[in-house]
C-alpha positions in Angstrom: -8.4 4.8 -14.5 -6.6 5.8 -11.8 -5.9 4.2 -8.2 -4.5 6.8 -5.5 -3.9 7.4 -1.9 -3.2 10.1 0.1 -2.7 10.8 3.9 -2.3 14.4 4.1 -3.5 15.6 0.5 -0.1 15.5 -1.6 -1.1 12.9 -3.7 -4.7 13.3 -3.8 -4.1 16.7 -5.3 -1.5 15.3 -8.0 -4.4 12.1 -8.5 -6.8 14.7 -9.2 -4.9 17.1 -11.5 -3.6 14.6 -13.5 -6.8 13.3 -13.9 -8.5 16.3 -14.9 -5.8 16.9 -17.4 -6.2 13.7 -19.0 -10.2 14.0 -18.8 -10.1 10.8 -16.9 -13.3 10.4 -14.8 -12.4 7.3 -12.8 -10.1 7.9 -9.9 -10.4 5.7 -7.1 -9.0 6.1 -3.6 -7.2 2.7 -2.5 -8.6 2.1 0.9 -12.1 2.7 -0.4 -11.6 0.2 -3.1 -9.6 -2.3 -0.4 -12.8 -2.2 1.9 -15.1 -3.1 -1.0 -13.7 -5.3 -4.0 -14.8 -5.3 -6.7 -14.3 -5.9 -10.5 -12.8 -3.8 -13.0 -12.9 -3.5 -16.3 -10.5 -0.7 -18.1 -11.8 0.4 -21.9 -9.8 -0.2 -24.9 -6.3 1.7 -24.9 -7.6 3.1 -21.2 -4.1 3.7 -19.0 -3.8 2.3 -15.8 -2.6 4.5 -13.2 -1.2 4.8 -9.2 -0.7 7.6 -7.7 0.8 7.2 -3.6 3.0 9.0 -1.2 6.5 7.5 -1.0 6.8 5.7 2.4 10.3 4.3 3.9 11.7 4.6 0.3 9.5 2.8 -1.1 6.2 1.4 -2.0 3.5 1.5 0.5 2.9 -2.0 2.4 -0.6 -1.9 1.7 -0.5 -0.3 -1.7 1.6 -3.4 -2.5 -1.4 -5.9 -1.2 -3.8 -3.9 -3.3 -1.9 -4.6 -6.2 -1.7 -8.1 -5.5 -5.5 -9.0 -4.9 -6.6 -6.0 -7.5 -9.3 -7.9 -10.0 -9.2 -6.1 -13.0 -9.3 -6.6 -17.3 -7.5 -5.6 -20.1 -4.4 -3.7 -18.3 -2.3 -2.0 -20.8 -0.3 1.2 -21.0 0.4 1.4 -17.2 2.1 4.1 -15.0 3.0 5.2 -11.7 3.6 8.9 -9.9 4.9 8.7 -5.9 5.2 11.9 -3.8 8.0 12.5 -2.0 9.6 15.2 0.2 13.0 14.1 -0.8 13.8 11.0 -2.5 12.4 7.9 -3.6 14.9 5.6 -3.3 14.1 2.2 -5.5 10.8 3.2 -5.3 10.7 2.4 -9.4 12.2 -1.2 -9.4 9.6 -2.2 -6.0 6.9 -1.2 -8.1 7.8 -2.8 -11.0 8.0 -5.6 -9.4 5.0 -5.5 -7.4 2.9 -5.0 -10.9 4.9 -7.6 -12.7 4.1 -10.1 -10.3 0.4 -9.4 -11.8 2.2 -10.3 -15.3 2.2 -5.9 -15.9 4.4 -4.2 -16.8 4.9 -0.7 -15.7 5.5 1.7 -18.7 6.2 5.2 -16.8 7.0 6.2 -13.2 7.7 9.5 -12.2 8.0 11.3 -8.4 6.9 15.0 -7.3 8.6 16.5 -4.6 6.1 17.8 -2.5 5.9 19.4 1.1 7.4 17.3 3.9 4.7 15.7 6.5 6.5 13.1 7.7 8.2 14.5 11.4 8.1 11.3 13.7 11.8 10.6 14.0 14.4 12.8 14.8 16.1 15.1 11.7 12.6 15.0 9.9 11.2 18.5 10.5 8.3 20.5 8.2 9.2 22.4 5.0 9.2 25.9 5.2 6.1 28.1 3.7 8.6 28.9 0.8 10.2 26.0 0.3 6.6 24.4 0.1 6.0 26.8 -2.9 9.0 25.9 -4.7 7.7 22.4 -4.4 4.0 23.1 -5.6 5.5 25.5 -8.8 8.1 22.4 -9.6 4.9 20.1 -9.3 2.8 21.6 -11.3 5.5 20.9 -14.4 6.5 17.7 -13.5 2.5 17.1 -13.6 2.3 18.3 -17.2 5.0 16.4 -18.4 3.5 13.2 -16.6 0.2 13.9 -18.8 2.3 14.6 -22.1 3.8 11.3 -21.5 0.5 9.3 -20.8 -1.0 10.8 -23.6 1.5 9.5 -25.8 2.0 6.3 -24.4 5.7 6.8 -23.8 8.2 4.9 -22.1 10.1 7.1 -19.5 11.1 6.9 -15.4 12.5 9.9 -13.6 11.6 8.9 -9.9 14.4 11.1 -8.0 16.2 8.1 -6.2 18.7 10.0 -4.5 22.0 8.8 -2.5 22.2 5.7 -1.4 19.1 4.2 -3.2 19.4 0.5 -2.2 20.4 0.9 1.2 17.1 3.3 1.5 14.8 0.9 0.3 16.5 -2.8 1.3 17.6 -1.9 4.9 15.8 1.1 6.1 12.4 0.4 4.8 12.5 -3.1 5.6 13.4 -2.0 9.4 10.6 1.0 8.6 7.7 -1.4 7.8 8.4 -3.8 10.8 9.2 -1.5 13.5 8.3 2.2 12.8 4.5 1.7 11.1 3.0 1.4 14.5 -0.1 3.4 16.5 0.6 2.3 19.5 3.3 5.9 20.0 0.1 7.7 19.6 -1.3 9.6 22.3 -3.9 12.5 22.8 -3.1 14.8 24.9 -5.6 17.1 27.8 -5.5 19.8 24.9 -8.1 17.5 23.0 -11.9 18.8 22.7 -13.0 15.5 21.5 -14.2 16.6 18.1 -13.6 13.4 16.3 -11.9 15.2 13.7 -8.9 12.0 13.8 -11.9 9.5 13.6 -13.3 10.9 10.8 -10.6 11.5 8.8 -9.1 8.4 9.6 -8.9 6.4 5.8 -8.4 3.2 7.4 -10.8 3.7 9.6 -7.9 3.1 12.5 -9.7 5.7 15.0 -12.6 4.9 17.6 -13.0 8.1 19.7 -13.9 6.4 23.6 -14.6 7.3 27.1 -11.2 7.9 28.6 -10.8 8.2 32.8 -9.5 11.8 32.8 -9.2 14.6 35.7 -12.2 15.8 35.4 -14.6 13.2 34.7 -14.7 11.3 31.7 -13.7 12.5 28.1 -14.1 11.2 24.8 -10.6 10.3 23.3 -9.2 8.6 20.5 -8.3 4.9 20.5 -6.0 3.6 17.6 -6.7 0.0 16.7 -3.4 -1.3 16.3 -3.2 -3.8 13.7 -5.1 -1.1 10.7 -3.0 2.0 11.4 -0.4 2.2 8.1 1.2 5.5 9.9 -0.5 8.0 7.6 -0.3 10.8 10.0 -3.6 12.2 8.5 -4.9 12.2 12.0 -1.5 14.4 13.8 -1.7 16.8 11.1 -5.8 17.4 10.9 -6.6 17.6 14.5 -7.9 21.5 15.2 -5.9 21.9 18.8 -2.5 19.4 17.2 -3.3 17.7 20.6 -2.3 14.2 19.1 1.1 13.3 19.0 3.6 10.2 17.9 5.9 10.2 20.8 7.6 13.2 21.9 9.4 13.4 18.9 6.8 15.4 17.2 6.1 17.6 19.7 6.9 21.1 18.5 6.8 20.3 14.9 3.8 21.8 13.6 1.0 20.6 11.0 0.3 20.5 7.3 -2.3 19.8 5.6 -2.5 20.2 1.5 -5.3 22.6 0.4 -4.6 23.2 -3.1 -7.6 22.7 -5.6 -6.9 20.9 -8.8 -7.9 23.1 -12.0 -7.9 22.3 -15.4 -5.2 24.8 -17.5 
Protein backbone atom coordinates (compact mmCIF):
# COMPACT_ATOMS: atom_id res chain seq x y z
CA UNK A 1 0.00 0.00 0.00
CA UNK A 2 1.09 3.15 -0.78
CA UNK A 3 0.14 6.85 0.34
CA UNK A 4 1.36 9.75 -2.09
CA UNK A 5 1.03 13.25 -2.99
CA UNK A 6 1.90 15.21 -5.74
CA UNK A 7 1.38 18.99 -6.81
CA UNK A 8 2.85 19.11 -10.11
CA UNK A 9 3.20 15.30 -11.11
CA UNK A 10 6.91 14.44 -9.64
CA UNK A 11 5.83 12.25 -7.18
CA UNK A 12 2.71 10.91 -8.53
CA UNK A 13 4.81 9.59 -11.45
CA UNK A 14 7.50 7.95 -8.97
CA UNK A 15 4.01 6.68 -6.67
CA UNK A 16 2.96 5.09 -9.73
CA UNK A 17 6.10 3.46 -11.12
CA UNK A 18 7.14 2.08 -8.09
CA UNK A 19 3.87 0.75 -7.69
CA UNK A 20 3.66 -0.93 -10.85
CA UNK A 21 7.02 -2.44 -10.27
CA UNK A 22 6.07 -3.90 -7.11
CA UNK A 23 2.49 -5.03 -8.54
CA UNK A 24 1.03 -3.05 -5.78
CA UNK A 25 -2.60 -2.19 -6.67
CA UNK A 26 -3.31 0.20 -3.75
CA UNK A 27 -1.99 3.60 -4.13
CA UNK A 28 -3.82 6.27 -2.52
CA UNK A 29 -3.51 10.03 -3.04
CA UNK A 30 -3.27 11.82 0.56
CA UNK A 31 -5.77 14.56 0.21
CA UNK A 32 -8.24 12.14 -1.13
CA UNK A 33 -7.81 9.88 1.77
CA UNK A 34 -7.58 13.21 4.37
CA UNK A 35 -11.20 14.34 2.96
CA UNK A 36 -12.67 10.83 3.59
CA UNK A 37 -11.20 8.56 6.57
CA UNK A 38 -11.30 5.69 6.60
CA UNK A 39 -9.93 2.37 7.89
CA UNK A 40 -7.17 0.39 6.69
CA UNK A 41 -6.11 -2.75 6.88
CA UNK A 42 -2.56 -3.85 5.13
CA UNK A 43 -2.24 -7.82 4.33
CA UNK A 44 0.33 -9.94 5.89
CA UNK A 45 4.00 -8.89 5.10
CA UNK A 46 2.24 -5.95 2.83
CA UNK A 47 4.90 -2.75 2.92
CA UNK A 48 3.75 0.43 3.85
CA UNK A 49 4.72 3.23 1.74
CA UNK A 50 4.81 7.39 1.26
CA UNK A 51 5.74 8.88 -1.50
CA UNK A 52 5.67 13.25 -1.25
CA UNK A 53 7.53 16.17 -2.71
CA UNK A 54 10.13 17.59 -0.35
CA UNK A 55 8.75 20.96 0.95
CA UNK A 56 11.02 23.62 3.06
CA UNK A 57 13.51 20.73 3.70
CA UNK A 58 11.35 18.69 5.02
CA UNK A 59 8.28 16.86 5.49
CA UNK A 60 5.09 18.32 4.31
CA UNK A 61 2.90 20.02 7.14
CA UNK A 62 -0.01 18.21 6.14
CA UNK A 63 1.57 14.95 5.14
CA UNK A 64 2.76 15.07 8.85
CA UNK A 65 -1.18 15.42 10.19
CA UNK A 66 -2.07 12.53 7.84
CA UNK A 67 0.37 10.42 9.51
CA UNK A 68 -0.76 11.34 12.81
CA UNK A 69 -4.70 10.72 12.50
CA UNK A 70 -3.96 7.76 9.73
CA UNK A 71 -6.20 4.60 11.14
CA UNK A 72 -4.65 1.69 9.85
CA UNK A 73 -3.60 -2.33 10.95
CA UNK A 74 -0.82 -4.41 10.93
CA UNK A 75 2.05 -1.79 9.81
CA UNK A 76 5.21 -3.55 9.09
CA UNK A 77 8.04 -3.17 6.71
CA UNK A 78 7.58 0.60 6.13
CA UNK A 79 9.32 3.06 3.69
CA UNK A 80 9.44 6.48 2.44
CA UNK A 81 10.64 8.19 -1.21
CA UNK A 82 10.53 12.39 -1.23
CA UNK A 83 11.20 14.30 -4.44
CA UNK A 84 13.37 16.90 -4.51
CA UNK A 85 14.93 19.40 -6.96
CA UNK A 86 17.98 19.67 -4.85
CA UNK A 87 18.18 18.45 -1.36
CA UNK A 88 16.37 17.05 1.30
CA UNK A 89 17.73 18.31 4.17
CA UNK A 90 16.66 16.18 7.45
CA UNK A 91 13.98 15.18 5.59
CA UNK A 92 14.81 11.31 6.95
CA UNK A 93 15.08 11.99 10.73
CA UNK A 94 11.39 14.42 10.47
CA UNK A 95 9.96 11.42 9.06
CA UNK A 96 11.12 9.14 11.24
CA UNK A 97 9.90 10.85 13.71
CA UNK A 98 6.58 11.69 12.54
CA UNK A 99 5.94 7.63 12.00
CA UNK A 100 7.52 6.75 15.29
CA UNK A 101 5.26 8.92 17.05
CA UNK A 102 2.55 6.20 15.58
CA UNK A 103 4.96 3.50 17.45
CA UNK A 104 6.54 2.75 13.39
CA UNK A 105 9.31 2.51 12.51
CA UNK A 106 10.52 3.65 9.19
CA UNK A 107 12.81 0.84 7.52
CA UNK A 108 13.95 2.67 4.06
CA UNK A 109 13.88 6.31 2.89
CA UNK A 110 15.23 7.38 -0.22
CA UNK A 111 14.88 10.90 -2.43
CA UNK A 112 14.75 11.46 -6.39
CA UNK A 113 15.89 14.49 -7.72
CA UNK A 114 13.45 15.58 -9.99
CA UNK A 115 12.69 18.83 -12.15
CA UNK A 116 12.52 21.99 -10.05
CA UNK A 117 8.77 23.66 -9.70
CA UNK A 118 9.22 25.50 -6.97
CA UNK A 119 10.09 29.53 -8.37
CA UNK A 120 8.33 31.76 -5.69
CA UNK A 121 11.34 33.30 -4.00
CA UNK A 122 14.10 34.89 -5.50
CA UNK A 123 17.34 32.40 -6.74
CA UNK A 124 14.64 29.52 -7.39
CA UNK A 125 14.29 29.41 -11.17
CA UNK A 126 13.10 26.21 -13.52
CA UNK A 127 15.42 23.44 -14.57
CA UNK A 128 16.41 23.46 -17.94
CA UNK A 129 14.77 20.89 -20.65
CA UNK A 130 18.17 18.94 -20.34
CA UNK A 131 18.86 19.17 -17.02
CA UNK A 132 15.23 17.83 -16.46
CA UNK A 133 16.30 14.67 -18.52
CA UNK A 134 19.29 14.06 -16.58
CA UNK A 135 16.94 14.06 -13.67
CA UNK A 136 14.21 11.70 -15.17
CA UNK A 137 17.30 9.01 -16.51
CA UNK A 138 18.86 9.31 -12.76
CA UNK A 139 15.21 8.61 -11.48
CA UNK A 140 14.35 5.94 -13.23
CA UNK A 141 17.56 4.01 -11.37
CA UNK A 142 17.10 5.28 -8.16
CA UNK A 143 13.37 3.91 -8.65
CA UNK A 144 14.70 0.44 -9.40
CA UNK A 145 16.80 0.27 -6.61
CA UNK A 146 13.95 1.64 -4.26
CA UNK A 147 11.92 -1.61 -5.55
CA UNK A 148 14.96 -4.02 -5.15
CA UNK A 149 15.11 -2.74 -1.63
CA UNK A 150 11.27 -3.11 -0.86
CA UNK A 151 11.22 -6.36 -2.21
CA UNK A 152 13.76 -7.52 -0.03
CA UNK A 153 12.75 -5.91 3.01
CA UNK A 154 16.07 -4.08 3.49
CA UNK A 155 17.21 -1.56 5.67
CA UNK A 156 18.80 1.40 3.81
CA UNK A 157 18.42 5.58 3.64
CA UNK A 158 20.09 7.60 0.95
CA UNK A 159 17.83 10.84 1.11
CA UNK A 160 20.51 13.45 -0.45
CA UNK A 161 20.64 15.92 2.57
CA UNK A 162 22.95 18.23 1.25
CA UNK A 163 24.89 21.29 3.03
CA UNK A 164 23.74 22.56 5.86
CA UNK A 165 21.12 19.86 6.64
CA UNK A 166 19.90 21.10 10.06
CA UNK A 167 19.90 24.65 9.48
CA UNK A 168 17.61 23.69 6.29
CA UNK A 169 15.08 21.90 8.06
CA UNK A 170 15.19 23.63 11.86
CA UNK A 171 15.37 27.30 10.84
CA UNK A 172 14.27 27.67 7.31
CA UNK A 173 11.46 25.31 7.16
CA UNK A 174 10.17 26.35 10.38
CA UNK A 175 10.15 30.16 9.00
CA UNK A 176 8.86 28.30 5.57
CA UNK A 177 5.71 26.71 7.07
CA UNK A 178 4.73 29.86 9.13
CA UNK A 179 5.26 32.58 6.83
CA UNK A 180 5.90 31.43 3.11
CA UNK A 181 2.87 28.54 2.78
CA UNK A 182 0.38 31.30 2.19
CA UNK A 183 -2.43 32.03 -0.92
CA UNK A 184 -3.06 35.15 -0.12
CA UNK A 185 0.36 36.40 -2.80
CA UNK A 186 -1.83 34.78 -5.44
CA UNK A 187 -3.29 36.87 -7.93
CA UNK A 188 -4.86 36.31 -11.57
CA UNK A 189 -4.07 38.44 -13.80
CA UNK A 190 -6.44 40.21 -17.10
CA UNK A 191 -4.66 37.35 -19.18
CA UNK A 192 -7.18 34.80 -17.50
CA UNK A 193 -10.09 33.17 -19.76
CA UNK A 194 -11.73 31.84 -16.75
CA UNK A 195 -11.44 28.18 -17.67
CA UNK A 196 -11.36 26.85 -14.12
CA UNK A 197 -8.45 24.91 -15.01
CA UNK A 198 -6.81 26.16 -11.18
CA UNK A 199 -10.24 25.10 -9.62
CA UNK A 200 -10.24 21.88 -10.88
CA UNK A 201 -6.95 20.93 -10.45
CA UNK A 202 -6.84 22.25 -7.15
CA UNK A 203 -6.15 18.84 -4.63
CA UNK A 204 -7.20 20.75 -1.75
CA UNK A 205 -9.81 21.95 -3.14
CA UNK A 206 -8.36 25.66 -2.20
CA UNK A 207 -9.84 27.29 -5.60
CA UNK A 208 -13.45 28.82 -6.03
CA UNK A 209 -13.54 30.53 -9.49
CA UNK A 210 -16.06 33.91 -8.70
CA UNK A 211 -17.46 36.94 -10.24
CA UNK A 212 -14.63 39.50 -10.04
CA UNK A 213 -15.45 43.60 -10.83
CA UNK A 214 -13.19 43.85 -13.96
CA UNK A 215 -12.88 46.53 -16.88
CA UNK A 216 -15.10 45.24 -18.89
CA UNK A 217 -17.93 43.87 -16.96
CA UNK A 218 -17.68 41.05 -14.72
CA UNK A 219 -15.33 38.00 -15.12
CA UNK A 220 -15.08 34.83 -13.49
CA UNK A 221 -11.75 34.55 -11.45
CA UNK A 222 -10.21 32.47 -8.96
CA UNK A 223 -10.57 33.01 -5.28
CA UNK A 224 -8.02 31.05 -2.90
CA UNK A 225 -9.52 30.21 0.41
CA UNK A 226 -6.85 31.02 2.66
CA UNK A 227 -6.66 28.73 5.45
CA UNK A 228 -6.60 25.15 2.79
CA UNK A 229 -3.86 26.33 0.34
CA UNK A 230 -0.52 24.06 1.43
CA UNK A 231 1.45 26.17 -1.59
CA UNK A 232 1.39 23.37 -4.02
CA UNK A 233 1.68 25.50 -7.00
CA UNK A 234 -0.37 22.93 -9.06
CA UNK A 235 -2.59 25.83 -9.99
CA UNK A 236 0.58 28.52 -11.32
CA UNK A 237 2.07 25.76 -13.28
CA UNK A 238 -1.39 24.18 -14.95
CA UNK A 239 -3.24 27.31 -15.88
CA UNK A 240 -3.37 27.36 -20.08
CA UNK A 241 -2.48 31.38 -20.43
CA UNK A 242 0.28 31.12 -16.80
CA UNK A 243 -2.04 34.14 -16.02
CA UNK A 244 -1.76 33.27 -12.16
CA UNK A 245 1.03 34.32 -10.30
CA UNK A 246 2.64 34.25 -6.49
CA UNK A 247 3.81 37.82 -6.32
CA UNK A 248 6.02 39.21 -8.86
CA UNK A 249 8.60 36.97 -8.04
CA UNK A 250 7.33 34.41 -10.46
CA UNK A 251 6.72 36.45 -13.12
CA UNK A 252 8.87 35.42 -16.03
CA UNK A 253 9.62 32.00 -14.75
CA UNK A 254 7.76 29.70 -16.86
CA UNK A 255 5.63 26.40 -16.05
CA UNK A 256 6.07 22.73 -15.63
CA UNK A 257 4.05 20.31 -15.43
CA UNK A 258 5.32 16.32 -15.26
CA UNK A 259 3.82 14.24 -18.16
CA UNK A 260 5.69 11.13 -18.06
CA UNK A 261 3.62 7.80 -18.04
CA UNK A 262 4.69 5.09 -15.70
CA UNK A 263 5.42 1.64 -17.52
CA UNK A 264 6.20 -1.46 -16.30
CA UNK A 265 10.06 -2.68 -17.62
Amino acid sequence: MIFYFSGVGNSRWVAQKIAMELGDDTLHFIPDAMLRPQHYELRPDEPLGFVFPCYGWGVPMFVERFIERLDISNVGYLYFVTTCGDDTGQTEELFCKAVARRGWTCSMGYAIQMPESYICLPGFKLDTPVKQQRKYSIAELRIRQIVRLVQARSSQFNTIPGPLKWAKSHIVRPFFNRYLITSRPFTASSACISCGACEKHCPFHCIEMKNTPSADGKAMRPHWRRHKCELCLRCYHSCPVNAIQWTFLTHGKGQYLCTLKSETH
